[in-house]
MOPAC internal coordinates of N, CA, C and O (Angstrom, degrees):
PM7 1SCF
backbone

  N    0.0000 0     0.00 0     0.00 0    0    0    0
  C    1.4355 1     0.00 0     0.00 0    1    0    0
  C    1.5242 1   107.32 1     0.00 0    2    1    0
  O    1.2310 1   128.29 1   -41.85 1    3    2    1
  N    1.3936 1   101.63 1   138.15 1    3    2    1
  C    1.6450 1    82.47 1   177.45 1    5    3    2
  C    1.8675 1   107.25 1  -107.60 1    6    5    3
  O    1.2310 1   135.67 1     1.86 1    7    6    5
  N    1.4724 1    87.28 1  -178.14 1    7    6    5
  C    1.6944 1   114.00 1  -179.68 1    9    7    6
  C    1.2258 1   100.13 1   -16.14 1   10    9    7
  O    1.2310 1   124.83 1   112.13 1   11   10    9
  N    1.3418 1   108.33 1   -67.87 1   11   10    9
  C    1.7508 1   119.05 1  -144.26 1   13   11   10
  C    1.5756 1    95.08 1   -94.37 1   14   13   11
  O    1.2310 1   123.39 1   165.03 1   15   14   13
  N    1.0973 1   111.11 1   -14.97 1   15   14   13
  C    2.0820 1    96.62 1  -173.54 1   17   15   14
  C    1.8588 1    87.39 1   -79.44 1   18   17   15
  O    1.2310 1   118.30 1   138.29 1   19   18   17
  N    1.4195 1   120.84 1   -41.71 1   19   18   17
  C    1.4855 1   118.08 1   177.46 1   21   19   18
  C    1.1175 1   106.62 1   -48.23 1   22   21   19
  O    1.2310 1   120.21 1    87.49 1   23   22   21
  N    1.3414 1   117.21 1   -92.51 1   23   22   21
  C    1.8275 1   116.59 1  -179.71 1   25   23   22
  C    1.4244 1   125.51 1   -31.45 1   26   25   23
  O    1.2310 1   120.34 1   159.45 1   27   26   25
  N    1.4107 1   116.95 1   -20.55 1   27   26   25
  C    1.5228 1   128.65 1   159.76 1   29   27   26
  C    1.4781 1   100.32 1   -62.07 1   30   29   27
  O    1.2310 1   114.73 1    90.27 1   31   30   29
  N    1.2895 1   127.60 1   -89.73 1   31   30   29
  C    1.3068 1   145.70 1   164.36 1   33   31   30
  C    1.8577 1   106.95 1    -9.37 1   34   33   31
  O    1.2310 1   122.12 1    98.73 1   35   34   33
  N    1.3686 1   113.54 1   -81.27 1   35   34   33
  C    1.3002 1    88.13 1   173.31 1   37   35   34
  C    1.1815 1   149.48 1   -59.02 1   38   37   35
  O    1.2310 1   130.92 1   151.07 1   39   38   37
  N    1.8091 1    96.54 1   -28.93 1   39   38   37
  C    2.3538 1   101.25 1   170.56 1   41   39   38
  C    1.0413 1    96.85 1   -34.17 1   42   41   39
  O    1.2310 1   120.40 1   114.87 1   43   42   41
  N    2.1323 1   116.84 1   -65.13 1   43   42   41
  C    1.6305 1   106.77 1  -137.79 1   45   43   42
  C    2.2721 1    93.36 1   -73.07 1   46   45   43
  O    1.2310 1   112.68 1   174.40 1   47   46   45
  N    1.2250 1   131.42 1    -5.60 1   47   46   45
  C    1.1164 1   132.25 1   173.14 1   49   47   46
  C    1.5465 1   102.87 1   -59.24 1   50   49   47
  O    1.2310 1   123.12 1   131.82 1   51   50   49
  N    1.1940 1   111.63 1   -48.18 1   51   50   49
  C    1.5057 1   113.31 1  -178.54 1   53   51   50
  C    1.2098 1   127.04 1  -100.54 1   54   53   51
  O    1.2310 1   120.24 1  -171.69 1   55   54   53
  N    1.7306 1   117.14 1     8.31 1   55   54   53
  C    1.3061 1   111.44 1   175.19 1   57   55   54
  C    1.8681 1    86.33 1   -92.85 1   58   57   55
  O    1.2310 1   113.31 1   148.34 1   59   58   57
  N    1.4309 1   130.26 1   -31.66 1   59   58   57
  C    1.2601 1    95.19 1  -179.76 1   61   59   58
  C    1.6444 1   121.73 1  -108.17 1   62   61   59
  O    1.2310 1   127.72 1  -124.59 1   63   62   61
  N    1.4848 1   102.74 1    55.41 1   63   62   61
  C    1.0873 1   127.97 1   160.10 1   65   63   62
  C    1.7524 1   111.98 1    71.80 1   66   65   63
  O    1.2310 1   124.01 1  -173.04 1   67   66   65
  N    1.5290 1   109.91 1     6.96 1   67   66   65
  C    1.5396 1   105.29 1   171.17 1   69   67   66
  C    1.8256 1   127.32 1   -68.53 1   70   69   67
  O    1.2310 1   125.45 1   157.10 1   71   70   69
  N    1.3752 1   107.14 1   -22.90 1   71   70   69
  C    1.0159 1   103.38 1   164.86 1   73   71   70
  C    1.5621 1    99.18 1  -132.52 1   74   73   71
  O    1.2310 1   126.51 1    13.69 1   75   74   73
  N    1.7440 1   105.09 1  -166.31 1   75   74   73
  C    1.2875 1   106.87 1   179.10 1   77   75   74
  C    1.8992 1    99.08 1  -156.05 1   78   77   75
  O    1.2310 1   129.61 1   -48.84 1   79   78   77
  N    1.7452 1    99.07 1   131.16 1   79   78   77
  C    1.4709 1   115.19 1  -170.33 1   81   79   78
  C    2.1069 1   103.87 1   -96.62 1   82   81   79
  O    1.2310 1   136.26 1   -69.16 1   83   82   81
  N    1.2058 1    86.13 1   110.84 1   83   82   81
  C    1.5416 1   101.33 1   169.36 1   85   83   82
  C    1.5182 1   126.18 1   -84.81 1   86   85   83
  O    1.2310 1    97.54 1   -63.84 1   87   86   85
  N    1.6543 1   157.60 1   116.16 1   87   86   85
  C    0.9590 1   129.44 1  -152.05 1   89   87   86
  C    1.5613 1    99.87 1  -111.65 1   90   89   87
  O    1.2310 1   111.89 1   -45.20 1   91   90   89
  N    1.1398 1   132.89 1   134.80 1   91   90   89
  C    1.6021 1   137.61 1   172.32 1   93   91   90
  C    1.4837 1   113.27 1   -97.38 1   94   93   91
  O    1.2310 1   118.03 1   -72.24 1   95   94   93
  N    1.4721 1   121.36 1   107.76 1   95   94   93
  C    1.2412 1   135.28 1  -169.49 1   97   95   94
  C    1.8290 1   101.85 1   -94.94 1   98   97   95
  O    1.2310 1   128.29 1   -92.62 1   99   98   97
  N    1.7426 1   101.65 1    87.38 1   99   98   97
  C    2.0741 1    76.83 1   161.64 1  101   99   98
  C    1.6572 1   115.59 1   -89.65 1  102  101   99
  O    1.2310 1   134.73 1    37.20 1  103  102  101
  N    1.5342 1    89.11 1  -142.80 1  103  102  101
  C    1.6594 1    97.45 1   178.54 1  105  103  102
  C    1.3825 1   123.82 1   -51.24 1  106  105  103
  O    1.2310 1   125.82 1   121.73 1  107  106  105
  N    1.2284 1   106.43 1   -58.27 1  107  106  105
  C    1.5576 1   114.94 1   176.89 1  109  107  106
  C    1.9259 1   112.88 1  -138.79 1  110  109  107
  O    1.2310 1   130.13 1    -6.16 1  111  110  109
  N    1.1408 1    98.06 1   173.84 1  111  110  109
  C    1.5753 1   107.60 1  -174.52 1  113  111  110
  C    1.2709 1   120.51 1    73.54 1  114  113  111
  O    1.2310 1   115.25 1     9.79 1  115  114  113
  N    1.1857 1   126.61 1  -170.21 1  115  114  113
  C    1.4396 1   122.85 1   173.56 1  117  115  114
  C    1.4583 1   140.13 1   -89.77 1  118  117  115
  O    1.2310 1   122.37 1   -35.75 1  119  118  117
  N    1.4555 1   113.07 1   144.25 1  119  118  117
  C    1.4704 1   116.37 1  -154.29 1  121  119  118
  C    1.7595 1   106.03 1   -45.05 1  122  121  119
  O    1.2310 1   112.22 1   -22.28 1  123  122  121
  N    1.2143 1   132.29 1   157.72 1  123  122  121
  C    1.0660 1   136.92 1   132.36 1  125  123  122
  C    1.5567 1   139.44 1   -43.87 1  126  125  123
  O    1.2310 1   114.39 1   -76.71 1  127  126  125
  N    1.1433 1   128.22 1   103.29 1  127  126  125
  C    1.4473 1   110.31 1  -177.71 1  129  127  126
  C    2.0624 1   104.96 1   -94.78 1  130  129  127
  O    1.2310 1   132.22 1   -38.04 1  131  130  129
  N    1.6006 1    94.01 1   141.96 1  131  130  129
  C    1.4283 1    94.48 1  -169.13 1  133  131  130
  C    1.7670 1    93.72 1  -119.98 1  134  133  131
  O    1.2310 1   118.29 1   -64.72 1  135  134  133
  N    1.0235 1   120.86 1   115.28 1  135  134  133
  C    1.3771 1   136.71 1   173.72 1  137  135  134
  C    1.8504 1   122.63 1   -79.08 1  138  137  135
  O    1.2310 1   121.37 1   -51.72 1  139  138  137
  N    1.3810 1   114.98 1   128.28 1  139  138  137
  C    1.0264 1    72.55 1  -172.77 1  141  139  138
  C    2.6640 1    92.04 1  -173.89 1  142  141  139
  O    1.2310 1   142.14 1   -57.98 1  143  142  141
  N    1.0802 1    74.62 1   122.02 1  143  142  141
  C    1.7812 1   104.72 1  -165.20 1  145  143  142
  C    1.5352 1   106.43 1   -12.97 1  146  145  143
  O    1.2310 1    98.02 1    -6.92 1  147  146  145
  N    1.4157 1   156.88 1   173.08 1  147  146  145
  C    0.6997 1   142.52 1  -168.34 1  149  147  146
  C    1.4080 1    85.97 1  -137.40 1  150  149  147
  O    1.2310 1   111.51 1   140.73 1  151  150  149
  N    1.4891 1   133.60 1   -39.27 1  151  150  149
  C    1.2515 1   147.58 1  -134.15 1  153  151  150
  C    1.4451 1   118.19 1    84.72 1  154  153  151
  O    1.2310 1   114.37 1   163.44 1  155  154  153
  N    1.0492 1   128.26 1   -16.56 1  155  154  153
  C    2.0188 1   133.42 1  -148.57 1  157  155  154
  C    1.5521 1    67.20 1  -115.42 1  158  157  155
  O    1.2310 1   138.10 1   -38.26 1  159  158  157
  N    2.1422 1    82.53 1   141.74 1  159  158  157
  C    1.3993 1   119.37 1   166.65 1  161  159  158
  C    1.2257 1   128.14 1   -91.52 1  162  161  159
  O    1.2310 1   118.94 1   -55.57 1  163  162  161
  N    1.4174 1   119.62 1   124.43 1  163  162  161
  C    1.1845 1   122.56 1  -179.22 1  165  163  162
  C    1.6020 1   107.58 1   -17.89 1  166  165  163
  O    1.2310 1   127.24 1   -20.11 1  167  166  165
  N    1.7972 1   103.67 1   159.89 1  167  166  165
  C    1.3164 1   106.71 1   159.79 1  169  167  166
  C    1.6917 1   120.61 1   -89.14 1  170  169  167
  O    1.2310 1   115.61 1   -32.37 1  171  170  169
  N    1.0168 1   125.94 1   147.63 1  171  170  169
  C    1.5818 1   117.02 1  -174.90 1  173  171  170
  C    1.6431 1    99.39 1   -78.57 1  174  173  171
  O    1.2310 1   121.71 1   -10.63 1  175  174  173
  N    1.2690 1   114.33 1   169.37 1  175  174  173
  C    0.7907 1   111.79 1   177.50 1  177  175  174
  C    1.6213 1   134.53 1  -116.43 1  178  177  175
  O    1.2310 1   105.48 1   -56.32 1  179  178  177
  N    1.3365 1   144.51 1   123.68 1  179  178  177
  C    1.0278 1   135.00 1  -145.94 1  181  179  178
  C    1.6859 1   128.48 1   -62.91 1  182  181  179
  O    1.2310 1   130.46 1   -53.81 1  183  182  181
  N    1.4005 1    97.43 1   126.19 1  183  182  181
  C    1.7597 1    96.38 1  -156.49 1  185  183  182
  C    1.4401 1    82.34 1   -83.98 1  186  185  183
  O    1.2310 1   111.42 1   -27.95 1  187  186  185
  N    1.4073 1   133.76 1   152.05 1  187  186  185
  C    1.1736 1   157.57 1   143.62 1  189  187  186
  C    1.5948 1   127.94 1   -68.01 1  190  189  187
  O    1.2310 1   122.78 1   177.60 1  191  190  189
  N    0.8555 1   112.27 1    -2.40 1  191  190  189
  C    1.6133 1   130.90 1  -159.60 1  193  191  190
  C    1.2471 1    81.85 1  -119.24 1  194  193  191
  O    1.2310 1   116.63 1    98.39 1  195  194  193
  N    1.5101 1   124.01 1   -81.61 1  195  194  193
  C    1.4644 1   120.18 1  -172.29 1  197  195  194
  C    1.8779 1   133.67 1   -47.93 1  198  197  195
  O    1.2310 1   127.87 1   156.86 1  199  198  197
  N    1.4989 1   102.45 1   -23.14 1  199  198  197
  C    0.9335 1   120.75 1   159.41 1  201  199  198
  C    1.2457 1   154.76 1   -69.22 1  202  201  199
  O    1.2310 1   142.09 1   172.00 1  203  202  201
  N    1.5644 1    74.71 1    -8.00 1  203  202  201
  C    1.6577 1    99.30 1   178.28 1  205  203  202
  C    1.3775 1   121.43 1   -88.29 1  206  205  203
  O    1.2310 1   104.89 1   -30.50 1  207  206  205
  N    1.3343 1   145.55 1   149.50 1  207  206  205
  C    1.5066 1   129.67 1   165.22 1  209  207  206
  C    1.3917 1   111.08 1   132.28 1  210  209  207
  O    1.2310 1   120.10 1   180.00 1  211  210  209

């Protein structure tokens, strides 16, 4: 998997609140991102098939 399909993968983890991204600022370069469980289960995701009828 690469870089960016992960960091894709986790935003939408934390836009619906399953986890939560902390940023660690040192001296120089770029922040740290610290990831990290919320306990809460993913949302499922909407079957289309099932929805139908």
């Amino acid at each position: 998997m690469s870089r960016t399909t992960a960091q894709r993968y986790l935003a939408d983890l934390a836009a619906d609140g399953t986890i939560r991204i902390e940023q660690r600022y040192g001296a120089a370069g770029r922040p740290e991102h610290l990831y990290s469980w919320n306990g809460k289960e993913p949302e499922p995701e909407p079957d289309p098939e099932r929805d139908q009828g």
